[in-house]
GUVO-32924 format. One record per residue (C-alpha): residue number from 1; residue in one letter; x, y, z. Coordinates in steps of 0.25 Angstrom, whole numbers, padded with zeros to 4 digits. Layout:
// residues N
+-----+----+-------+-------+-------+
|   i | aa |     u |     v |     w |
+-----+----+-------+-------+-------+
| NUM |  a |     X |     Y |     Z |
...
+-----+----+-------+-------+-------+
END
This chain:
// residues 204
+-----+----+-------+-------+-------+
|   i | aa |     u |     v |     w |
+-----+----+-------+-------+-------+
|   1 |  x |  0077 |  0030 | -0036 |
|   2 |  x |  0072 |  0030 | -0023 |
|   3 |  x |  0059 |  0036 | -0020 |
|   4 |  x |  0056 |  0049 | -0010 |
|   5 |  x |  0043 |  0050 | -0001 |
|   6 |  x |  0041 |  0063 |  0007 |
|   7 |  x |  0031 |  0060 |  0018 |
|   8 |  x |  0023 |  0068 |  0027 |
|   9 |  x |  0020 |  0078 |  0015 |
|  10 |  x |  0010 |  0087 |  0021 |
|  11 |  x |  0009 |  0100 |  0011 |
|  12 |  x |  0009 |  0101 | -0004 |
|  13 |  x |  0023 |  0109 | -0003 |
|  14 |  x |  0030 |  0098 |  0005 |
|  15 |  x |  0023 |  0089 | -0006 |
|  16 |  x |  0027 |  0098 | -0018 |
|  17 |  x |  0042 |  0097 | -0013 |
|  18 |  x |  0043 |  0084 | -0012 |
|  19 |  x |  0039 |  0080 | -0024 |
|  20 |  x |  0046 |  0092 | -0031 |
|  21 |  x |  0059 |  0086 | -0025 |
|  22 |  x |  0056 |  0072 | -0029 |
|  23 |  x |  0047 |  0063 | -0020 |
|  24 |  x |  0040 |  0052 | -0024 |
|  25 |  x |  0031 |  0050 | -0014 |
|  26 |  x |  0023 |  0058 | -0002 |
|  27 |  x |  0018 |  0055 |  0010 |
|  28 |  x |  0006 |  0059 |  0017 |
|  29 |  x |  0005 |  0055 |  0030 |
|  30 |  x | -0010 |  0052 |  0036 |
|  31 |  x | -0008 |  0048 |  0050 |
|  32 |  x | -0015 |  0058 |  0058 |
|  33 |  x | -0003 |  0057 |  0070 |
|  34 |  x |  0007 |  0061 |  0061 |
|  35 |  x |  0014 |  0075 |  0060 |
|  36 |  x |  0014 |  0074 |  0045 |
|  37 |  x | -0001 |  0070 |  0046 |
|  38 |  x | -0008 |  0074 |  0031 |
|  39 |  x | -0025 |  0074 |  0030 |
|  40 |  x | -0026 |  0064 |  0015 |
|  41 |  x | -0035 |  0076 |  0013 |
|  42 |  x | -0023 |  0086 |  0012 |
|  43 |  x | -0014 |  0075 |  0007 |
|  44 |  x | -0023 |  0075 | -0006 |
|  45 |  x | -0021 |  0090 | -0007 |
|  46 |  x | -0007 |  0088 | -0008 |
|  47 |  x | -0006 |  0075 | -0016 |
|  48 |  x | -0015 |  0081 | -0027 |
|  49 |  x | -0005 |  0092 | -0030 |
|  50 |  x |  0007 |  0082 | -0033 |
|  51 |  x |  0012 |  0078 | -0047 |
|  52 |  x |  0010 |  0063 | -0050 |
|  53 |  x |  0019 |  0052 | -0046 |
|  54 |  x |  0021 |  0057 | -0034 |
|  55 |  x |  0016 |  0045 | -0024 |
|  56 |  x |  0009 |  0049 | -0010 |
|  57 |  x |  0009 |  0041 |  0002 |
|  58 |  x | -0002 |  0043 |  0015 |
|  59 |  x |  0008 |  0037 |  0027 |
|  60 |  x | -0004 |  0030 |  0037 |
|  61 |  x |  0000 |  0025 |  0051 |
|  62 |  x | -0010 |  0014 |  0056 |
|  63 |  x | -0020 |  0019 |  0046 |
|  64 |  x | -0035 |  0010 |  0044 |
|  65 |  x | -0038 |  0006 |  0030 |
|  66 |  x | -0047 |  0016 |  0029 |
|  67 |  x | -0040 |  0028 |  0033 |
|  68 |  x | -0031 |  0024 |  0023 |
|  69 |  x | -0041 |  0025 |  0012 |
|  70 |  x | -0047 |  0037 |  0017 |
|  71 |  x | -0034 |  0046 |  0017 |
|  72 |  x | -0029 |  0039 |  0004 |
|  73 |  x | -0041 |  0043 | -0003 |
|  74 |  x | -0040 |  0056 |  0002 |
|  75 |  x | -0027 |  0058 |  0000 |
|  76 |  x | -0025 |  0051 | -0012 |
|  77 |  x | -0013 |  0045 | -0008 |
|  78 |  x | -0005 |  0035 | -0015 |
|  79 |  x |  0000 |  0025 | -0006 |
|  80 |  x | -0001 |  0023 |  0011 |
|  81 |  x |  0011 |  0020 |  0018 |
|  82 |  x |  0009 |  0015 |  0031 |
|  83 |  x |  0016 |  0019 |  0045 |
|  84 |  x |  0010 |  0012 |  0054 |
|  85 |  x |  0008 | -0002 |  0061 |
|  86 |  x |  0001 | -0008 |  0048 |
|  87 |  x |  0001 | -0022 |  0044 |
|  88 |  x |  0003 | -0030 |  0033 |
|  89 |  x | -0012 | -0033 |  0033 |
|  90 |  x | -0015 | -0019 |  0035 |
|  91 |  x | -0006 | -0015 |  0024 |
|  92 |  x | -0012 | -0026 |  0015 |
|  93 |  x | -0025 | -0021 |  0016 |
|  94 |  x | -0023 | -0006 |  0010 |
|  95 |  x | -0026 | -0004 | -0006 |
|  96 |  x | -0014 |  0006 | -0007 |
|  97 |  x |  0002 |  0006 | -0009 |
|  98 |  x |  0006 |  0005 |  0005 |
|  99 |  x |  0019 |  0009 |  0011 |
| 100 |  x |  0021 |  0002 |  0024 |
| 101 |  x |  0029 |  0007 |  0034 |
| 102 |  x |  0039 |  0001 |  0044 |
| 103 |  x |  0045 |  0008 |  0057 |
| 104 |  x |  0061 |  0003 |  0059 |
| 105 |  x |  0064 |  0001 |  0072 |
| 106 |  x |  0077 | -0009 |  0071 |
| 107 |  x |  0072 | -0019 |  0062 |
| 108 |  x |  0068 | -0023 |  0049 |
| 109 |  x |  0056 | -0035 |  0048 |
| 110 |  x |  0058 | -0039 |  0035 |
| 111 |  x |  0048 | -0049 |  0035 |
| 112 |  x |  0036 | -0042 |  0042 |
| 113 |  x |  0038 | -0029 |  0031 |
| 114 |  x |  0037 | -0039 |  0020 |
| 115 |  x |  0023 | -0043 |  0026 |
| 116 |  x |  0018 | -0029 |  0021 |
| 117 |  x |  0010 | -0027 |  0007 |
| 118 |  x |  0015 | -0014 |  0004 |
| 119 |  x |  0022 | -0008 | -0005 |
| 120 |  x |  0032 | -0003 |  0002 |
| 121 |  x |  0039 | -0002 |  0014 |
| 122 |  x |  0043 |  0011 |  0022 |
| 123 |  x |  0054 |  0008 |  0032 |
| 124 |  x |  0053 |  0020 |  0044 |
| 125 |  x |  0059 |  0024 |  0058 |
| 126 |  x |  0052 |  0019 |  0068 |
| 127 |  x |  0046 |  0027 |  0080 |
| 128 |  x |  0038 |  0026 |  0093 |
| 129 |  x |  0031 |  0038 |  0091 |
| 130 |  x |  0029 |  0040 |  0075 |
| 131 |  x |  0025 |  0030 |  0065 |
| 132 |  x |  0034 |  0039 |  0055 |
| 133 |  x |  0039 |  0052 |  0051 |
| 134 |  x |  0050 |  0051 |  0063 |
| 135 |  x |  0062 |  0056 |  0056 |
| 136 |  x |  0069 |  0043 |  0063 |
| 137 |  x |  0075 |  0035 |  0056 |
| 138 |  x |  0081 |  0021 |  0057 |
| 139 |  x |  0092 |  0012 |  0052 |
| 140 |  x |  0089 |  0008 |  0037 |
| 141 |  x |  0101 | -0001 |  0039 |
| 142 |  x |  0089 | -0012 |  0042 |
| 143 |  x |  0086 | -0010 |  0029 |
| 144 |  x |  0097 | -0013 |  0022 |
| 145 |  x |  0098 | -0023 |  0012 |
| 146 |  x |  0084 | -0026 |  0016 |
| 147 |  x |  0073 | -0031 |  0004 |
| 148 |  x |  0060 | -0027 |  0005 |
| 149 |  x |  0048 | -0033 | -0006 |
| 150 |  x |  0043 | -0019 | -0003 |
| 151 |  x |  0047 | -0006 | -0006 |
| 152 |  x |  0055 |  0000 |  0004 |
| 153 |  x |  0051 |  0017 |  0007 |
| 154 |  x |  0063 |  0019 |  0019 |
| 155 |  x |  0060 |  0030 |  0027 |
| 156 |  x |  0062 |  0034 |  0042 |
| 157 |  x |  0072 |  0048 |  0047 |
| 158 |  x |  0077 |  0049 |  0032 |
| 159 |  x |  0081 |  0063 |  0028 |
| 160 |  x |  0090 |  0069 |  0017 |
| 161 |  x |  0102 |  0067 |  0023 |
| 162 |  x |  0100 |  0052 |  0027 |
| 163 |  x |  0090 |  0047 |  0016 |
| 164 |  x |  0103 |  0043 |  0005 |
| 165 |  x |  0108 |  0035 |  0016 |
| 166 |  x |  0097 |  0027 |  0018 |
| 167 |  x |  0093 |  0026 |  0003 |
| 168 |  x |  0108 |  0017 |  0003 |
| 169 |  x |  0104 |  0010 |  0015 |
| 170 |  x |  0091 |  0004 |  0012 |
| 171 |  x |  0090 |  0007 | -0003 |
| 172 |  x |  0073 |  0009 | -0003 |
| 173 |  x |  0062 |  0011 | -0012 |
| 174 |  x |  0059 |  0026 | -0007 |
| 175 |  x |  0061 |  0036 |  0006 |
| 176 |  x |  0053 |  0041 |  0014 |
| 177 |  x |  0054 |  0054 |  0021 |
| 178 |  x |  0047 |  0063 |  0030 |
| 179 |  x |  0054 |  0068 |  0042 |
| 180 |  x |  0067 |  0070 |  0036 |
| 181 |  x |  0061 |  0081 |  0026 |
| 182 |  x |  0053 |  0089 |  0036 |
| 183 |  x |  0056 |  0101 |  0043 |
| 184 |  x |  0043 |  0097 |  0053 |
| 185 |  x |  0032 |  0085 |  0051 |
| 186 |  x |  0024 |  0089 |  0038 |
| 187 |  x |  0033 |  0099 |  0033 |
| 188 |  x |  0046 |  0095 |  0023 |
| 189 |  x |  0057 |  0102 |  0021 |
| 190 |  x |  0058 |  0106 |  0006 |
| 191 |  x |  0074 |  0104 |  0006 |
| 192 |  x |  0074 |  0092 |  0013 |
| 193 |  x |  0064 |  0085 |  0004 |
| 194 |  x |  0073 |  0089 | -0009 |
| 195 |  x |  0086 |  0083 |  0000 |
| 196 |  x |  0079 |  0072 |  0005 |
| 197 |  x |  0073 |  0067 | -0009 |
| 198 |  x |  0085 |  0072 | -0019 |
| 199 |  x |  0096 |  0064 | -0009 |
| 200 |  x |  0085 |  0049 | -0012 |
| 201 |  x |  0084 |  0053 | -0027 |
| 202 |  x |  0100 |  0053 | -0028 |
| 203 |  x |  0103 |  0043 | -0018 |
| 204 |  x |  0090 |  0033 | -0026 |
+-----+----+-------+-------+-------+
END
């Protein structure tokens, strides 16, 4: 079954929805620049009061090593997912599950995504101004019939009415979805979320 990550939870009732209507992961977004932007200090808050098995995610952008640390301890996090410019090196040096992300613009480099240690790869939109949470998406046809060693996460404009679509196209590991749940940045849209997550249970 494929899984679900909401991200840009940045309330308990947005949480609590999401993982009422079948989520597996969350993410909380620690990049000060962002509109979705969380303190790990008010992440904890809300990762505390979630049942168990539900895995959460701290979404960096060009983080240091340390930072990291820091706002995983704080936050208690389970795993960093990576949205900016990182390298393989950088990426090889972290003592965490690490999601690494990579902005499509019209090509796929097979080769250079392998180089990554991680485990798993989050395919996203690519913009000019955002490193993520654009609502653009792009063509997963570059994806198609493409093997990864990693997991593949496909994110990038998905939304309730495109999501099976792209789930038949690229056949990944999870989703990813934050924009096309939202009524405004940091703030889900309780029906969306049940759409967007029952339509990738019955499609997975």
């Amino acid at each position: 079954m494929i899984r679900v990550k909401i991200c840009g939870i940045t309330n308990i009732n947005d949480a609590s929805t999401a993982v009422e209507s079948g989520a597996d992961a969350l993410g909380f977004v620690f990049y000060k620049d962002s509109k979705r932007y969380i303190e790990p200090a008010r992440a904890y808050e809300i990762i505390s009061l979630l049942p168990p098995f539900i895995t959460t995610v701290g979404v960096f952008v060009n983080p240091s090593i340390q930072e990291i640390k820091d706002a995983v301890d704080a936050s208690d996090v389970d795993a960093v997912q990576l949205h900016g410019d990182e390298t393989p090196e950088f990426c090889g040096t972290l003592p965490y599950k690490t999601i690494k992300a990579i902005r499509v613009r019209s090509v796929i480099l097979h080769d250079n995504i392998e180089l990554y240690p991680v485990q798993a790869i989050l395919f996203d939109s690519y913009s000019d101004v955002e490193y993520g949470g654009t609502g653009r998406g792009f063509s997963k046809n570059l994806l198609r019939g493409v093997s990864f060693s990693k997991q593949i996460i496909l994110s990038g404009g998905l939304n309730p009415d495109n999501v099976e679509e792209a789930i038949s196209t690229v056949q990944p590991y999870a989703v990813d979805v934050s924009t096309g749940v939202e009524d405004s940045p940091g703030k889900k849209n309780a029906s969306k979320v049940r759409q967007f997550i029952e339509v990738v249970k019955n499609a997975g």
